[in-house]
N, C-alpha and C positions, 0 to 999 in steps of 0.2 A: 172641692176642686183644688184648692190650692197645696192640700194634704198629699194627695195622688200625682200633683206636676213635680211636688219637690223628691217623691221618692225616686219616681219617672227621671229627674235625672241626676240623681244619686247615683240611680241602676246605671245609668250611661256615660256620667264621667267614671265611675268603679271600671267599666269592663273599658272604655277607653283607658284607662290607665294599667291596666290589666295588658292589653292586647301593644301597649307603647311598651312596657317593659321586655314582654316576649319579641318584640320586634327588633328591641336594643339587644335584645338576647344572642338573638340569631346573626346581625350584625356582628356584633362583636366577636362570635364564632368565626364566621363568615372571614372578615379582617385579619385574625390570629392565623385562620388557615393559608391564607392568602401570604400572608408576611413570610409563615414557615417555608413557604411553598418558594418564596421570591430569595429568602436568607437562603434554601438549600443551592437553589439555581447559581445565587452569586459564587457562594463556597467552590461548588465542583468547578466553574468558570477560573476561579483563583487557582484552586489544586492545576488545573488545565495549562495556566498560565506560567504557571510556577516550575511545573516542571518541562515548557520549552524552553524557556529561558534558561533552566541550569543545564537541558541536554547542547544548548547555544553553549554556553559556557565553557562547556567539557571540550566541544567543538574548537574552539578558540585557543582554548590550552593546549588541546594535540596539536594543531596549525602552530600554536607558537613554539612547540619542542622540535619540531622536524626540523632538519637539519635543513637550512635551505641554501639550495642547489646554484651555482653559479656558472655562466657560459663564457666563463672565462679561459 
């Protein structure tokens, strides 16, 4: 009896640790894609950002070359 409990849960801590690593496995996938997925989003948000600001900028430069106009 005692022969057969111990292998009994050999067999079940094994596939428990079997079925934990697959689990961290997919996790970890899971995370990595998720990250990529959040890194891409922030990126294009910055590109997004980046170039209102310099088309603001171009803006401000022509407003500041025009000759400006007096009603005097």
């Amino acid at each position: 009896m005692g022969y057969v409990l111990r292998v009994r849960f050999a067999s079940f801590f094994a596939g428990a640790a079997v079925a934990s690593a697959g689990g961290f496995y997919f996790l970890h996938k899971d995370y990595k894609v998720a990250h990529q997925s959040m890194s891409q989003q922030m990126k294009d948000l910055y590109k997004s950002l980046d170039g209102r600001i310099s088309s603001l900028e171009n803006l401000k430069e022509i407003e500041e070359l025009k000759p400006v106009e007096g009603g005097e």
